[in-house]
C-alpha positions as CSV (number, residue, x, y, z in Angstrom):
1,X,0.0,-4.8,-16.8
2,X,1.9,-1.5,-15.4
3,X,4.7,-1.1,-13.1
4,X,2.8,0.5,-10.7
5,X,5.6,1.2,-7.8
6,X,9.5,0.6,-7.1
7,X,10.1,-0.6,-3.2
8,X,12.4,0.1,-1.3
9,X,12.0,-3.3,0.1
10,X,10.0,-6.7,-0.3
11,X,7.4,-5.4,3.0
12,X,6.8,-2.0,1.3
13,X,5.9,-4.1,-1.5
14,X,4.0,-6.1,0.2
15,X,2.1,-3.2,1.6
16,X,1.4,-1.7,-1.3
17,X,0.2,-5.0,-2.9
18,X,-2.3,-4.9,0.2
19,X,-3.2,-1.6,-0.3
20,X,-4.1,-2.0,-3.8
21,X,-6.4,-5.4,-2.9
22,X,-8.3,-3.1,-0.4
23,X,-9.1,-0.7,-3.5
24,X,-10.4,-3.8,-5.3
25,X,-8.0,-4.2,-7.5
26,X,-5.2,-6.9,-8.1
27,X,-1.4,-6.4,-8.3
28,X,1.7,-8.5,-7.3
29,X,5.6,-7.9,-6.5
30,X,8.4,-9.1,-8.6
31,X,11.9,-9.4,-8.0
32,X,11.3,-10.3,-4.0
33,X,13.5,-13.7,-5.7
34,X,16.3,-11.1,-6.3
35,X,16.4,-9.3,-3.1
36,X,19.9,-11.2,-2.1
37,X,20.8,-8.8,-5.1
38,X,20.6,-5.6,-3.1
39,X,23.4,-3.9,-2.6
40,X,24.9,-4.4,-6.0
41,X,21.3,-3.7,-7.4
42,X,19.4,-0.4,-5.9
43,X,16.2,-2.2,-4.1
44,X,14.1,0.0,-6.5
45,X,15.5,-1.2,-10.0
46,X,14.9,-4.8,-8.0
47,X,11.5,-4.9,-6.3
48,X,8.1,-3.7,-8.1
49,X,5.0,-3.9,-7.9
50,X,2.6,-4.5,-10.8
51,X,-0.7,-3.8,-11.8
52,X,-3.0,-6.5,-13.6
53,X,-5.3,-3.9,-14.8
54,X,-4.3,-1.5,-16.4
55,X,-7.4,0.6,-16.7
56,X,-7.5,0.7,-12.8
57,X,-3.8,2.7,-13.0
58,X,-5.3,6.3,-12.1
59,X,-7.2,5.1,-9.2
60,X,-4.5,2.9,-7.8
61,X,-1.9,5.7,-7.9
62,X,-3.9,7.9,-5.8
63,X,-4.2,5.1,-3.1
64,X,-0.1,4.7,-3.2
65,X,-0.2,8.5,-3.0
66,X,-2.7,8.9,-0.1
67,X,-0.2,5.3,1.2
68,X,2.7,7.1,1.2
69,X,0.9,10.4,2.9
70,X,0.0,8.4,5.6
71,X,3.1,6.9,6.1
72,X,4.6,10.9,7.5
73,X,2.0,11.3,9.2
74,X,2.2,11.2,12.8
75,X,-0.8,9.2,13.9
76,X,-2.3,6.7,16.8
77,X,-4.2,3.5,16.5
78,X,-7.4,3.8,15.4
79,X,-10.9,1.7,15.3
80,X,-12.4,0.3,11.7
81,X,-15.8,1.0,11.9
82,X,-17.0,-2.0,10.0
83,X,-16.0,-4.4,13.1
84,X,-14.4,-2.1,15.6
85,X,-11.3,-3.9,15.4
86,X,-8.3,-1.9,16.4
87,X,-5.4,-2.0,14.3
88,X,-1.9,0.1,13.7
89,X,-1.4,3.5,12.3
90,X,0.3,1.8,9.2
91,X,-2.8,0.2,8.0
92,X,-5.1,1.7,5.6
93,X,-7.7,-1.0,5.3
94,X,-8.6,-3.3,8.1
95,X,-6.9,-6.6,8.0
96,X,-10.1,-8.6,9.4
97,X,-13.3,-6.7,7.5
98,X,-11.6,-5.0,4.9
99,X,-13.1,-1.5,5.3
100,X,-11.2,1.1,4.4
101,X,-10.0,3.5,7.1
102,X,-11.6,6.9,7.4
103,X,-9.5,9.6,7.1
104,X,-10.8,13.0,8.8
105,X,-9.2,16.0,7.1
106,X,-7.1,18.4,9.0
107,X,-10.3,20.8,9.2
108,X,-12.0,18.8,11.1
109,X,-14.7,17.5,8.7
């Protein structure tokens, strides 16, 4: 079971958690139970987020990379096409289906 990512916080966890359960695979966050801690702790020696399998490690750190890509992006709503559900700019899945958002590259295809 890997330490897969530090937070910054327990909802960037949290995200990440979701992100990870929209790949199909399972992870959880520890130390949310130490977050009064911050501030005499850094948040990222505090809150992580773990893998429970580890063979799935590779995979799951290219969806926290293409996460945290996302996250500086500048970009609008947009419409899962599983149920046509609109949903925020910070999601990468959608929350009701579960299909993963399509991402068109920058040239266009």
């Amino acid at each position: 079971m890997p330490l897969i990512y530090r937070a910054a916080n327990v909802v960037e966890a949290q995200l990440i958690v979701d992100e990870l359960q929209a790949g199909g695979m399972q992870a959880h966050v520890t130390g949310s139970y130490l977050s009064g801690a911050i501030g005499e702790l850094p948040p990222s020696e505090v809150i992580g987020v773990w893998l429970l399998q580890a063979q799935h490690e590779d995979r799951a750190r290219h969806i926290i990379d293409a996460f945290e890509a996302s996250r500086k992006r500048v970009e609008k709503e947009w419409r899962c096409t599983g149920c046509d559900e609109w949903l925020g700019r910070e999601f990468g899945a959608c929350w009701q289906c579960g299909q993963t958002r399509l991402v068109s590259r920058p040239d266009g295809d």
